[in-house]
N, C-alpha and C positions, 0 to 999 in steps of 0.2 A: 275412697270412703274409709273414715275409723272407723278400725274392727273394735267390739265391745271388750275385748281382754285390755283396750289400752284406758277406759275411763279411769277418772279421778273422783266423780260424784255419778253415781247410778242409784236413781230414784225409781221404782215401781209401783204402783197399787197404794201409794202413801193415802190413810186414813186418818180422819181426830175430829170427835167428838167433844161438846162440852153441854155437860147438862141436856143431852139428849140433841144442843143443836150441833150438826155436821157442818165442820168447818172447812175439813178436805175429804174430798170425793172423790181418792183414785187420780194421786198426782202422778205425773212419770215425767222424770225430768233425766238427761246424761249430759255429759262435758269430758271430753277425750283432757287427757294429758297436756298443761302449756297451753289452755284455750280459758276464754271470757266467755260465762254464762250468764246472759243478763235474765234478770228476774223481774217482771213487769205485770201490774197489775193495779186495778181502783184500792182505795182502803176498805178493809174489811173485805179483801179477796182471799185470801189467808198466805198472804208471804213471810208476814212476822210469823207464823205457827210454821208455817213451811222453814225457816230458816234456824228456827229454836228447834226443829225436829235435828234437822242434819247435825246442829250441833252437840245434841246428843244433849242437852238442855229440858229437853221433853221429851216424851217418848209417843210413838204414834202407835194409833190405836190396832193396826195392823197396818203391812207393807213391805216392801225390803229394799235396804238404805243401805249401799256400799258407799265409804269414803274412802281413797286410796287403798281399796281394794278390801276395807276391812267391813265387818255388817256393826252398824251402828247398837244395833239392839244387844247383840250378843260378845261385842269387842269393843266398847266405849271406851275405855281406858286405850286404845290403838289408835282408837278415832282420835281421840284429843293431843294425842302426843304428835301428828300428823296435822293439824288444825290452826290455822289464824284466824281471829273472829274480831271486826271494827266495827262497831257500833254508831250511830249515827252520829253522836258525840265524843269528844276525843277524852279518851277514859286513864286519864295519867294523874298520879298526885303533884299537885300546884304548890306546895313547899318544897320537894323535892327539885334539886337541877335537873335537868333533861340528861346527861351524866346517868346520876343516881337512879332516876326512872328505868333504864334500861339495866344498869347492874345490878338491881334489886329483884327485876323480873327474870333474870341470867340465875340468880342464885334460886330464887324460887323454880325454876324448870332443872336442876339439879346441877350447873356448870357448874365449876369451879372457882373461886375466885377470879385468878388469873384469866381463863375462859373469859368471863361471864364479862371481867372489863376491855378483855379486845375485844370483845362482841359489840360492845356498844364504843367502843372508837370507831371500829368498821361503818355501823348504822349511823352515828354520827355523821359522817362524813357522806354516806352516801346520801343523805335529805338533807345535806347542805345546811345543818344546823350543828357543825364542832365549834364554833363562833359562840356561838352561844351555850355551850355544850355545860358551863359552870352556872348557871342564869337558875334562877327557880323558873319552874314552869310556868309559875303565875304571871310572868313577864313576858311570856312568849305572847304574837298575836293569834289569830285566828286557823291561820294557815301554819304558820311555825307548830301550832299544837298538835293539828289533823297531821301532820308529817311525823311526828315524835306517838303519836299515836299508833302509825303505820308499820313504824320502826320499832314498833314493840308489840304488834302480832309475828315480827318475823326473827327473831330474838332466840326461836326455838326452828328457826329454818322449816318452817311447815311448806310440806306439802302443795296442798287445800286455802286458800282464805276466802272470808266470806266479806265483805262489805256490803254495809247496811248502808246506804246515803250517804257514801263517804266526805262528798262535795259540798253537803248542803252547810250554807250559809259562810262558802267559802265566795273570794272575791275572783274576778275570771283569771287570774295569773294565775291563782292558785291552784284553780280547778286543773287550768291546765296543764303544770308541773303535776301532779297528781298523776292525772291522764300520762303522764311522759310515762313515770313510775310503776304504772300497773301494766304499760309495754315492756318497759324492760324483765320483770318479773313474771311476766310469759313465756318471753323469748330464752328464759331460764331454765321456763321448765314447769313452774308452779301456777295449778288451775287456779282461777277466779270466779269466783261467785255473784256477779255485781244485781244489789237492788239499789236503783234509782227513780227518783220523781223527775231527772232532766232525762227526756227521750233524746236528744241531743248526744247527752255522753254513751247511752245506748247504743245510739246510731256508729257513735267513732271506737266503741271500745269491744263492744259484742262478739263473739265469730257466730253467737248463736242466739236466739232469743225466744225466751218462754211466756210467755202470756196468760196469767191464771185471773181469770175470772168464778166469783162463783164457788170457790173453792176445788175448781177442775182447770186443766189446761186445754185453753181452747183455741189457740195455735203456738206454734213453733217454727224455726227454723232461721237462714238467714237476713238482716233485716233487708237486703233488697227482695228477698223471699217473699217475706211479710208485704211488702211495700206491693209487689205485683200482686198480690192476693188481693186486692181493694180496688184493682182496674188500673187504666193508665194512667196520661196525663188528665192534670185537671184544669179548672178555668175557675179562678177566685176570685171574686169583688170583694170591696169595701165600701159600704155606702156612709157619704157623708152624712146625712142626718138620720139619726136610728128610725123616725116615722117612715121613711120610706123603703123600710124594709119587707113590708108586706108588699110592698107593688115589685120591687125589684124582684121578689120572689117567684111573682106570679110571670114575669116576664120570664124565668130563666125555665121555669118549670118546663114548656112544653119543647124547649130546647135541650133537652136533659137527657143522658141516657139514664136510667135507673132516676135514685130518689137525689135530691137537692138536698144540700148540707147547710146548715142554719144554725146561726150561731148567734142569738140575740144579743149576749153582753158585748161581743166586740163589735157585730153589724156584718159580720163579714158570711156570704155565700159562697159555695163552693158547686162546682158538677161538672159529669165528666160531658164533654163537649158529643152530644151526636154525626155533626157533620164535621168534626176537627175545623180549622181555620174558619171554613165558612160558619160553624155556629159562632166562634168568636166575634166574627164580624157581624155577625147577625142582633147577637145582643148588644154588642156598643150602639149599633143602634138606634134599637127598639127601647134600651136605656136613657137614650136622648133622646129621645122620641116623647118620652114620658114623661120627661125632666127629671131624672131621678139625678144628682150628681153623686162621684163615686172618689174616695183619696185612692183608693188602688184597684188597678187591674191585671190582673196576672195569670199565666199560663205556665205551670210550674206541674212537676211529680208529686205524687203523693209523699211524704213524707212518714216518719213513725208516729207522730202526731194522730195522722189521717187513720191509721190501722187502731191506734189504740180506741177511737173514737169508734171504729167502724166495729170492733171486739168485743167491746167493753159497754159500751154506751155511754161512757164519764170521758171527759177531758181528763188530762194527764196528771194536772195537781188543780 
């Protein structure tokens, strides 16, 4: 078990108000040293306020917020010098070379000249962008920018980083090289913060994961942790024509342990099998039986999909 002397983000009692309405209700979030905290939640659960709190960007209305050991409220200025922060957009000036992007932000965090351009030969090279390292940024593509972005919350060797959607509206190579990136950067040393709309990157980057609904956390832990909290295996249809989704329903209901999962836009049902194999068999069936026909059927785990669903009440994006 991490002992609590070794966190990197210790959250407590986190509150925030606005206009009399309660955003956060008593968040408590921790992430040991060299670990991914994933941050999960509907919109308007309060992860942007949760995340602009840690970064010392807003202040909470009471609570107490260690970042690398330092209290947010009272040491802001420790906090930030220990701090990466990526934004879901990659936040670099597009006239500038990717070059000049990092040596610019080297001089602004106080290096030296000299410093400040090894600094950014090192970054260069390690996101595989010194190739392009003379380019203005506005030539970069999509992913070349999210990585020259990355490479400059780490510019000041923080600690702490926080990534807000770092992937979104990247292509899957991208994503993936990404994903590589925020492993090696563990294995470092340096905690992770990740909020994401892919439960997918969740699932492969997490050691831990928080779930705020509601402006409270209303579970936590590992995502197979998570995944076993919702029951076992499942058994998932897809009905070919959305009209016979009412009948398919009524077929699986009484075969059901607990409640039947329904999912109108896609047509797809889900439950957890009462009698294992035999209820399987039993609904194939009584599915043909009916005439319902079906493009899939599957017997699969729950997935983080299933929990956020089961948490939350909202699909994932």
């Amino acid at each position: 078990m991490t002992e609590r002397g070794s966190a990197a983000i210790e959250v407590e009692g986190l509150h925030k108000s606005y206009r009399g309405l309660e955003v956060l209700r008593g968040i408590d979030l921790f992430a040991p040293r060299g670990s991914v905290l994933g941050l999960l939640g509907p919109n308007g659960a309060g992860k942007t306020t949760t995340v602009r709190i840690l970064s010392t960007l807003l202040r909470a209305d009471r609570g107490r917020l260690l970042i690398a050991g330092f209290d947010a409220a009272s040491q802001p200025r420790e906090v930030r010098r220990r701090l990466g922060l990526s934004g879901q957009y990659a936040a670099v000036d597009e006239e500038l070379t990717g070059r000049e992007n990092l040596v610019m932000l080297g001089r602004l965090l106080h290096l030296g000249r000299r410093q400040a351009r090894e600094r950014a030969g090192e970054l260069l090279s390690r996101f595989d962008l010194a190739a392009a390292a003379d380019r203005p940024a506005r030539t970069y593509s999509g992913g070349m920018r999210r990585r020259l972005d990355l490479a400059s919350t780490l510019v000041g060797r923080p600690e702490v980083i926080f990534l807000d959607e770092p992937t979104t509206g990247l292509d899957p190579a991208s994503r993936l090289a990404l994903w590589s990136t925020v492993e090696e950067l563990t294995e470092e040393g340096v905690t992770v913060l990740l909020t994401t709309q892919y439960l997918e990157e969740a699932d492969a980057l997490a050691d831990r994961i928080s779930v705020i609904a509601e402006g409270r956390v209303v579970a936590e832990g590992t995502p197979d942790e998570l995944k076993r909290k919702i029951g076992g295996e499942r058994l998932e249809i897809t009905v070919a024509d959305p009209a016979d989704l009412g009948t398919a329903y009524d077929v699986l209901r009484p075969l059901a342990t607990g409640e039947v999962f329904r999912d109108d836009r896609r047509g797809v049902l889900g439950l957890q099998p009462a009698e294992g194999m035999a209820t399987v068999a039993a609904v194939a069936t009584e599915l043909c039986d009916r005439g319902v026909a079906v493009t899939d059927f599957a017997h699969r785990r729950p997935s983080l999909d299933d929990v956020f669903l089961s948490l939350t009440g909202s699909p994932s994006s």
